[in-house]
C-alpha positions as CSV (number, residue, x, y, z in Angstrom):
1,X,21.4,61.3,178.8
2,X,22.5,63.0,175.4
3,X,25.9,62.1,176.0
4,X,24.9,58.5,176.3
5,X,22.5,58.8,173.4
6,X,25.7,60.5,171.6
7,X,27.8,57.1,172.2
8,X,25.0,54.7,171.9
9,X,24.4,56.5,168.5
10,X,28.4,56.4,167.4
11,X,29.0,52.5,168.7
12,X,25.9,51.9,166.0
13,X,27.5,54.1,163.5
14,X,30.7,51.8,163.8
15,X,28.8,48.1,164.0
16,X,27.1,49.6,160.5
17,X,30.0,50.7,158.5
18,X,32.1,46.8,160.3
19,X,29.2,44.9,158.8
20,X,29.4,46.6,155.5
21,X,32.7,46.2,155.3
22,X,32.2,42.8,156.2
23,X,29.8,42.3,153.7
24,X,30.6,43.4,150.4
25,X,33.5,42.0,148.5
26,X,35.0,42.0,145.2
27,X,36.2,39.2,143.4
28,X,38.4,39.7,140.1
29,X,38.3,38.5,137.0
30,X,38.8,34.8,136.5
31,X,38.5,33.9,139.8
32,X,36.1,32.8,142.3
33,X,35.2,32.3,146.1
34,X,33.1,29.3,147.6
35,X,30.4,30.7,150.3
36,X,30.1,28.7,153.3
37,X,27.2,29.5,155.7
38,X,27.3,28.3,159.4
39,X,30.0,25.8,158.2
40,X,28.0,24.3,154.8
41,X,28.2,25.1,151.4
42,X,26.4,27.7,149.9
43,X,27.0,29.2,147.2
44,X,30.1,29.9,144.6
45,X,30.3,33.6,144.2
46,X,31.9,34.7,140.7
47,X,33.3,37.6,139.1
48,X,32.5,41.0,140.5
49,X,30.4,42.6,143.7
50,X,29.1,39.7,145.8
51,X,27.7,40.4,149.5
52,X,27.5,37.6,152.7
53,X,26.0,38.3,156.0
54,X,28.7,38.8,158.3
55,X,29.7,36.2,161.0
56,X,27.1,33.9,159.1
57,X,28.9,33.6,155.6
58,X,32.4,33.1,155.4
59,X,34.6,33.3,151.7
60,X,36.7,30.6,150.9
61,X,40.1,31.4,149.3
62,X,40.3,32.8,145.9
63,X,40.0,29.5,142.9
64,X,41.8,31.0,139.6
65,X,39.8,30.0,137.1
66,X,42.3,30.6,134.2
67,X,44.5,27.7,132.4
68,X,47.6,27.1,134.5
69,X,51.2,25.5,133.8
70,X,52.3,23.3,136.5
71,X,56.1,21.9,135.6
72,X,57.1,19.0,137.5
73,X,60.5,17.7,138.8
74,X,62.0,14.6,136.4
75,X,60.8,11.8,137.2
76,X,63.0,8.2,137.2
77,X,60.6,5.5,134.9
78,X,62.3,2.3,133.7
79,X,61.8,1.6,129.8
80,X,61.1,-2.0,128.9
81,X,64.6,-2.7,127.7
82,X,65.4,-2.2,131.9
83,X,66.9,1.3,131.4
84,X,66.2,4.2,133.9
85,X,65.7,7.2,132.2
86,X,64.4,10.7,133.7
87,X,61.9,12.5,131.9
88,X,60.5,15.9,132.9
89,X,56.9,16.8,132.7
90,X,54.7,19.8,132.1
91,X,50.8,19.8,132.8
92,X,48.1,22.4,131.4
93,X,45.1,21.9,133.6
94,X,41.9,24.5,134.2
95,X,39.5,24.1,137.2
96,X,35.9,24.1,135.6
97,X,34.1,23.1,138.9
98,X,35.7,25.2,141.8
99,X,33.3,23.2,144.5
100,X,34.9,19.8,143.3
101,X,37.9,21.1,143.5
102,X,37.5,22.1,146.6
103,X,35.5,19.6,148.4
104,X,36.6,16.4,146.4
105,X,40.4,16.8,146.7
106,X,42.1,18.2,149.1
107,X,45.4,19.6,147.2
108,X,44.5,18.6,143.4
109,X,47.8,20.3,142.4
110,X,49.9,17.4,144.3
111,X,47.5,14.9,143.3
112,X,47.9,15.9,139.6
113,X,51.8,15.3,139.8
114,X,51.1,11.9,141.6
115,X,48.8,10.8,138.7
116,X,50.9,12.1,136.2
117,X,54.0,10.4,137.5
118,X,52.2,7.2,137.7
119,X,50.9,7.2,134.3
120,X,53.8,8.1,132.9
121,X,55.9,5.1,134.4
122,X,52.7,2.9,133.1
123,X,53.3,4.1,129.6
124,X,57.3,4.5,129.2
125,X,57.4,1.1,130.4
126,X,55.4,-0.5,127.8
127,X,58.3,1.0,125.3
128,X,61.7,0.7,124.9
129,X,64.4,3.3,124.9
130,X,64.4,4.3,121.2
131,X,60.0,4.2,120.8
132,X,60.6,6.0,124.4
133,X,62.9,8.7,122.7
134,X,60.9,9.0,119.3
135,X,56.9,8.3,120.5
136,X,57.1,11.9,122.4
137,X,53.4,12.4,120.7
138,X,51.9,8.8,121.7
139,X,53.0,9.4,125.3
140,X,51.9,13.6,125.4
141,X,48.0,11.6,123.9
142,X,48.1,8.6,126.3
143,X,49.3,10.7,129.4
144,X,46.6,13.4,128.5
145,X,43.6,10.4,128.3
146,X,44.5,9.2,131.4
147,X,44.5,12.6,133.9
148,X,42.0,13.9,131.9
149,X,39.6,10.9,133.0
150,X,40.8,10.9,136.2
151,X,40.9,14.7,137.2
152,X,37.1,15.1,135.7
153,X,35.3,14.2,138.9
154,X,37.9,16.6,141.2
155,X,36.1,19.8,138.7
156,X,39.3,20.2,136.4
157,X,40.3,19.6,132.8
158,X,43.8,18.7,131.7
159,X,44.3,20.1,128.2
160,X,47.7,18.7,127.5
161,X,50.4,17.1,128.5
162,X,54.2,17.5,127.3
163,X,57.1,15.8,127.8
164,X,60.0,18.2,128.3
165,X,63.1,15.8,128.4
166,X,64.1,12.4,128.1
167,X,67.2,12.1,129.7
168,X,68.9,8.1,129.3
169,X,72.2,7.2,131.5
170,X,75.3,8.5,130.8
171,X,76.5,5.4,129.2
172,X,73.6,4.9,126.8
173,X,74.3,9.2,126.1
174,X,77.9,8.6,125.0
175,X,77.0,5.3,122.5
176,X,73.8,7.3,121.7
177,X,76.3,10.1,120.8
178,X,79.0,7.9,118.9
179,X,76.2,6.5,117.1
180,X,75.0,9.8,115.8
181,X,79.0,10.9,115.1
182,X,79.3,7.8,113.1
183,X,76.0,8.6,111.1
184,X,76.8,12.0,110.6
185,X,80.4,10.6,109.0
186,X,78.7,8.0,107.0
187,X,76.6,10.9,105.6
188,X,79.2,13.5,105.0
189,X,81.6,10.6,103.2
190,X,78.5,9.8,100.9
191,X,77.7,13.7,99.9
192,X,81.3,13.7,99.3
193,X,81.5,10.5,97.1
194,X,78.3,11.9,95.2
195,X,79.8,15.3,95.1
196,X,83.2,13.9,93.2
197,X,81.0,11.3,91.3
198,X,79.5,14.2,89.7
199,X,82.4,16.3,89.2
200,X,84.6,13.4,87.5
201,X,80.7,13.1,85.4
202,X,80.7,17.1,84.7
203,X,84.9,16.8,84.0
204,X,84.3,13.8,81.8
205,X,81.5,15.2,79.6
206,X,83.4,18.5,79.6
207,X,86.5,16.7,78.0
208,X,84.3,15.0,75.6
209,X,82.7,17.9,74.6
210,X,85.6,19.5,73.9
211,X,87.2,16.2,72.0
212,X,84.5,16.3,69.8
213,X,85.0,19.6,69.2
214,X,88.6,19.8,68.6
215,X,88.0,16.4,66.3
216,X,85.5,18.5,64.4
217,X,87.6,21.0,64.2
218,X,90.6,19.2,62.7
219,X,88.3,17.3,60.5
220,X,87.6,20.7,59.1
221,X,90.9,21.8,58.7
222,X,92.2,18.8,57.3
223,X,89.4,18.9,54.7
224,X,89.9,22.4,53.9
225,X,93.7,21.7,53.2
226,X,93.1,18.7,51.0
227,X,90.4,21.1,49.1
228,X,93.5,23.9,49.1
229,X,96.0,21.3,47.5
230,X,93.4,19.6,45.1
231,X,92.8,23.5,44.2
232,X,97.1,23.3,43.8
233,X,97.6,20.8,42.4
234,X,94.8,21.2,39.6
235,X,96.0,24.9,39.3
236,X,99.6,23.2,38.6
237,X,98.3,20.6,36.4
238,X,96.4,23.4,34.1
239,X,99.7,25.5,34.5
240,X,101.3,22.0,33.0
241,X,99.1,21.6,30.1
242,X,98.4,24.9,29.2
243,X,102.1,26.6,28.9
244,X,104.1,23.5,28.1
245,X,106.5,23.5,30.7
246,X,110.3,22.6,30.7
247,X,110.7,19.2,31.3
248,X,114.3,20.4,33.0
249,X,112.3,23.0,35.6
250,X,109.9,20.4,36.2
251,X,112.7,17.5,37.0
252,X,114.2,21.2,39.7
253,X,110.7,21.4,41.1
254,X,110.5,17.3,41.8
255,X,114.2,18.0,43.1
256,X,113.1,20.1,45.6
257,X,110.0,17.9,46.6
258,X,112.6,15.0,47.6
259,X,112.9,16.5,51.0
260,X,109.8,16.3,51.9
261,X,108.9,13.0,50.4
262,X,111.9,11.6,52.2
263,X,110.5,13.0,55.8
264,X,109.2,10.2,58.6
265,X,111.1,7.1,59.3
266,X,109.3,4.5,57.0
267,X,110.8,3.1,54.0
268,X,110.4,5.0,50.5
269,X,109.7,3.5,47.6
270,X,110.5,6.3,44.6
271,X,108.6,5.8,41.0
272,X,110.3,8.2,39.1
273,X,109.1,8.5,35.3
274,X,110.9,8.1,32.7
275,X,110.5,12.0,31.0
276,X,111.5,13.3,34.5
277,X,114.5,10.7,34.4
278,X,115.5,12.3,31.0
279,X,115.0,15.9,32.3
280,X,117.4,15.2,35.2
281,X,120.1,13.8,33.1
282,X,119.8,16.9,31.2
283,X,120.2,19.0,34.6
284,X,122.7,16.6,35.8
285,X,124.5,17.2,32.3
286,X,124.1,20.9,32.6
287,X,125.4,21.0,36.3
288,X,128.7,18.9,35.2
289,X,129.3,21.2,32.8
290,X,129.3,24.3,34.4
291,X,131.4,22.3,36.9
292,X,134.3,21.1,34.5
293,X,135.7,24.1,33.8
294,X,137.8,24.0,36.8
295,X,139.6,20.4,35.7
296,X,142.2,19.7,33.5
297,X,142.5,20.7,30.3
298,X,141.8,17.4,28.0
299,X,141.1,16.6,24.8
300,X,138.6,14.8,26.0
301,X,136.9,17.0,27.9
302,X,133.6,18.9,27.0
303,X,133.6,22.8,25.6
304,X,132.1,24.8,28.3
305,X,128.7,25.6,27.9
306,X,128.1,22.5,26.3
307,X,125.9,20.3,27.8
308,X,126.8,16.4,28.2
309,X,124.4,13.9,28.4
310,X,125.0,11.3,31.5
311,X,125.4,7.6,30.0
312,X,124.3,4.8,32.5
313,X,127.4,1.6,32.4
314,X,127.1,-1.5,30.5
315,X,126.7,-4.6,32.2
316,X,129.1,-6.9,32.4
317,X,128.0,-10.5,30.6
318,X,130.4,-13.7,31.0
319,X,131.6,-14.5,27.5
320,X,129.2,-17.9,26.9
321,X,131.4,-21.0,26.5
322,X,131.6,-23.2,23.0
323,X,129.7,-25.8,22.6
324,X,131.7,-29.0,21.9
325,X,131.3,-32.7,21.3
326,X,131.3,-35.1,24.0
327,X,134.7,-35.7,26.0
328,X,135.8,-32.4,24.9
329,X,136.9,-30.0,28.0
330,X,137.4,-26.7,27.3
331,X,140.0,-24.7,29.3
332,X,138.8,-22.6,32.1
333,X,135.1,-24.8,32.3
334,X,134.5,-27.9,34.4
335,X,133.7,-30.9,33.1
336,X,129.9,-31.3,32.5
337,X,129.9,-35.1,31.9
């Protein structure tokens, strides 16, 4: 009898500890387990230590409550310009209501990607290949609407909706990408045309700048020279009037200007006075006489050192013929009658 007692005792000791085990479970964070007793629903055990009577309650599997990303595989929609075009989906979903998740859908993941392929194929074809391409924002907000509203009554919440590709034909990607080659050209050649528009501009006013400069300058300079030879020429003329020049170094001086006067290819019309004509026929007369000493000896020659003044020729007048009476000729005369 105490040995039977002893096992009796043991086999109790075991059931105990099974139906505790069986009993008492934990259930993390962000997650939780539907109760089911004999078969119904019964309760939706959250976060933490929750106990069931064993082989009465039975735990369903564990619902994560968390916000979840569920990519899908790209999808072929036909735009309304008839182009096939495979776009590539992502879904951010959260189950609010784990019974309605459970007991109003039987996989809400696949039936998520079903709605959302559906929807999308709805609203891509309503659009044409370049809205399609730049309405990524009206599709994400239409898209979102749509499973939100429907997934409401299966306990979850789709928070958004992106789009991660749009991916047209090959075809339509190689005019797609000539287009954008040509636009890209057609952009470059136009910041290159504006970029030597306004270096010829900055060139331009740089040579003006310095035209009007260099004019300035030379308008300077050439009023300071006329101011330095009116300053001359009024020192000469005070020179002039105030020690009585020679009238013979003045006629050397205006020799020595000839040069210049005769420099440049127009024609030169000389004024020369008549006091400066004198001088020079005095240096003239002076030169000739230094130079005759190496002639012949004449009588009619000039002493040396004795200056001779230069005589201009006489002109020769026809004698005027005698007046006669009528039918007279004289000889050498026509015949004026």
């Amino acid at each position: 009898m105490p040995e039977a007692a002893l096992i009796v005792a043991l086999v109790l000791v075991i059931v105990v500890i099974v139906i505790l085990v069986k009993s008492i479970h934990i259930i993390p964070q962000a997650r939780a387990r539907l109760v089911e007793r004999l078969g119904r629903y019964h309760r939706t055990a959250s976060a933490g230590l929750t106990m069931v009577i064993p082989f009465v309650d039975k735990l369903g599997h564990v619902i994560d409550l968390r916000e979840q990303v569920q990519p899908f595989p790209p999808q072929p929609v036909i735009t309304e310009d008839n182009l096939v075009v495979n776009i590539d989906t992502v879904v951010y979903y959260q189950v609010n209501d784990p019974r309605a998740a459970t007991y109003e859908i039987e996989n809400y993941i696949r039936a998520v990607e079903q709605l959302t392929t559906t929807t999308l194929r709805n609203v891509v074809g309503g659009l044409n290949l370049e809205e399609a391409l730049t309405s990524r924002d009206q599709i994400n907000g239409q898209l979102r609407g749509v499973l939100d509203e429907a997934t409401g009554k299966w306990g979850i919440r789709v928070s958004r909706v992106e789009l991660k590709a749009i991916d047209p034909p090959l075809s339509i990607q190689d005019s797609m990408e000539k287009q954008m080659r040509a636009e890209r050209d057609r952009r470059a050649a136009i910041l290159t045309a504006e970029g030597t528009k306004q270096s010829q501009i900055l060139t331009a006013e740089g040579a003006r700048q310095a035209a009007i400069l260099s004019a300035e300058g030379e308008a300077k300079a050439a009023v300071l020279r006329a101011n330095g030879e009116a300053e001359a020429i009024q020192t000469v003329f005070e020179a002039v009037h105030t020690a009585d020049a020679d009238p013979k170094l003045l006629a050397y001086q205006y020799l020595q200007q000839l040069p210049k006067i005769a420099e440049g290819s127009a024609n030169k019309l000389w004024i020369i006075p008549s006091d400066v004509t004198d001088a020079l026929k005095g240096v003239s007369g002076a030169f000739g006489a230094f130079g005759g000493g190496s002639g012949s000896s004449s009588s009619s020659a000039p002493t040396p050192g004795t200056p001779t003044a230069w005589r201009a020729p006489e002109p020769q007048v026809p004698p005027v013929p005698p007046v006669t009476g009528p039918g007279h000729r004289s000889p050498g005369y026509p015949d004026i009658n």
